[in-house]
N, C-alpha and C positions, 0 to 999 in steps of 0.2 A: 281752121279759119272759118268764118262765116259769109252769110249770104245775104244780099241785101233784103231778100224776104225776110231774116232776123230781125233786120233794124226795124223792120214794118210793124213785126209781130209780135216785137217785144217794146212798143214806144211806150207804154202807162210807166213798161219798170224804167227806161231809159232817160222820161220826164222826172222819174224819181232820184236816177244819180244826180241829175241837174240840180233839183231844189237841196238836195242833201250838201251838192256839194257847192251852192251857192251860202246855204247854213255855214258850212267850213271854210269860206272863203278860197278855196281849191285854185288854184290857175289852171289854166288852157289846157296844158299838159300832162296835169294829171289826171283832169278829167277825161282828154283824150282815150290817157291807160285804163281806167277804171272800163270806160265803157266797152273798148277792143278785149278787156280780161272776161265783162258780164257778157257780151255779145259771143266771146268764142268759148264759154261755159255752155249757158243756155243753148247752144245752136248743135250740141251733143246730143240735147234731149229730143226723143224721135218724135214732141210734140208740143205744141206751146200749151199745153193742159198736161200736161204729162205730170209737171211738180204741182206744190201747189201754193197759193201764194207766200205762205208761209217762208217755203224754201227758196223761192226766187227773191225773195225780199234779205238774207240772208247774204246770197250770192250778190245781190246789191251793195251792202256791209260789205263784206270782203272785200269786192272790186275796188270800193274805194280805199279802202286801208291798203289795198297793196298796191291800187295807183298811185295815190298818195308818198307810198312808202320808195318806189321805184325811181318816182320823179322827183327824189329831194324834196316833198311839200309836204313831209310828214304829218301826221294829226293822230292822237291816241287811239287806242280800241274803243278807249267807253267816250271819245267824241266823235268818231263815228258811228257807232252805236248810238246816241243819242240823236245824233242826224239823221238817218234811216229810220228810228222807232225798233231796234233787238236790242238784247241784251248784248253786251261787252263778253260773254263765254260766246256767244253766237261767230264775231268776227275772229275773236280768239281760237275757235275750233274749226272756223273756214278757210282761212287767208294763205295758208301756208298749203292746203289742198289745191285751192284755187290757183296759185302757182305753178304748183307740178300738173295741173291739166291743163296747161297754160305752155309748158315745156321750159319754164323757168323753174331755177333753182333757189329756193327758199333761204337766207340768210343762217347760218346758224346759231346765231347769237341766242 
C-alpha cells in the first residue's frame, strides 16, 4: 500500500496517467486502478530518484494496460504505448510484473 507522501511525490507521473489516459478515453475506474497499481509500485522504491524517468514512465504504461485490462476498458499494448510515449515491448514486458507486485494474479491467456 501507499502513503500519501506518494501521491505528492509522484504527481508529474500521476498528471501523466491522466493525459494518457484522457488520450485513451479510460473511464473513472480504470483510471482509478491504473494509478492505485503505479502508486503501490513506485512507493516500493526506497526513493523518488531512485529509478529513473525512463523506468517510471514504463511503470506508467503498465499501470494503465492492466488498469485498463482489470476494469473491463480494455485498450491494446501498442495504444497504450502510444499514449504514454514507450514502446509496445515496454508494456508487454511490464504489465504482468506489475501485477504480481501488486498481489494480483496475471491472466494466463
Amino acid at each position: 500500500m501507499y502513503r500519501a507522501r506518494d501521491h505528492v511525490e509522484n504527481q508529474r507521473w500521476l498528471a501523466q496517467i491522466e493525459r494518457a489516459a484522457d488520450r485513451l478515453g479510460l473511464g473513472a475506474a480504470a483510471r482509478s486502478r491504473a494509478t492505485d497499481l503505479f502508486l503501490s509500485t513506485v512507493s516500493e522504491w526506497d526513493a523518488p530518484d531512485e529509478r529513473d524517468a525512463d523506468s517510471r514512465r514504463a511503470v506508467v504504461a503498465a499501470s494503465l494496460y492492466a488498469g485498463s485490462l482489470i476494469e473491463g476498458d480494455q485498450r491494446s499494448q501498442s495504444e497504450v504505448a502510444d499514449a504514454v510515449g514507450v514502446a509496445r515491448l515496454t508494456v508487454q514486458q511490464r504489465w504482468k510484473e506489475l501485477l504480481e507486485e501488486a498481489g494480483l494474479e496475471p491472466p494466463s491467456w
